[in-house]
C-alpha positions as CSV (number, residue, x, y, z in Angstrom):
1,X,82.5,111.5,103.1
2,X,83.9,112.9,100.0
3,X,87.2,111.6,101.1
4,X,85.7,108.4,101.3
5,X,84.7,108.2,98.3
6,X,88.1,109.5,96.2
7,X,89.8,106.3,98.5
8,X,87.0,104.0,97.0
9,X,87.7,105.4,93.5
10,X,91.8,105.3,94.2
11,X,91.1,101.6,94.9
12,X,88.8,100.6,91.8
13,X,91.8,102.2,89.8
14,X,94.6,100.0,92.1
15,X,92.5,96.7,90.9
16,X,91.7,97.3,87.6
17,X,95.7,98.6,86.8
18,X,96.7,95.4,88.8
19,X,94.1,93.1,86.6
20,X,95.7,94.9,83.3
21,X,99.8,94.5,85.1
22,X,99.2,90.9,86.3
23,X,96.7,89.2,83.3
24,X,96.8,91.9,79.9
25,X,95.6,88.9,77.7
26,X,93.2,87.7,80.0
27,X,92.1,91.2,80.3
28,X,91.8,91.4,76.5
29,X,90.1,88.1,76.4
30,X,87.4,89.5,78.7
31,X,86.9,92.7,77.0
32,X,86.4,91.0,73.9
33,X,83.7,88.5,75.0
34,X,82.0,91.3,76.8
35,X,82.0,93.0,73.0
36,X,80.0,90.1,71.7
37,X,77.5,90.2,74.8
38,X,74.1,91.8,73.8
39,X,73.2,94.7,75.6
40,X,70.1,93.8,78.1
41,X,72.6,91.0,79.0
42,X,75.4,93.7,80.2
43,X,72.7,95.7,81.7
44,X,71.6,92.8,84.0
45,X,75.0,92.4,84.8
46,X,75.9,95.2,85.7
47,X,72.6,96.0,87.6
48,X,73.4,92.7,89.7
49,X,77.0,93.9,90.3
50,X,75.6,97.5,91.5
51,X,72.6,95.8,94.2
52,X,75.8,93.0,95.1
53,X,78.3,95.9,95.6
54,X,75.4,98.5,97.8
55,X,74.7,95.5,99.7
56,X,78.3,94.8,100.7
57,X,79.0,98.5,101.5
58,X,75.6,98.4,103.6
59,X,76.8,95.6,105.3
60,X,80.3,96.7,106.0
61,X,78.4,99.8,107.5
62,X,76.9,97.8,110.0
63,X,79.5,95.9,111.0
């Protein structure tokens, strides 16, 4: 399991360096809008992308 979850990690890291190598001003762009964001608003975000994420991994379990 712990294996598991370095790989996940390992691939979070792949994507993110890939969004930064591919699209740096985009990248910037979005940073910078998510600076202006109020905080509840970032917090229902990222509550929505945690449930959408569990779910998929709960899925992909089962399938």
């Amino acid at each position: 399991m712990a294996g598991e979850v370095w790989r996940a990690l390992c691939l979070v890291v792949v994507l993110e360096g890939l969004m930064l190598f591919v699209a740096p001003g985009g990248w910037k762009r979005a940073a910078e809008q998510l600076r202006s964001l109020p905080d509840p608003h970032l917090r229902a975000v990222g509550g929505i992308m945690v449930v959408m994420a569990l779910t998929g991994l709960w899925c992909l379990r089962l399938g």
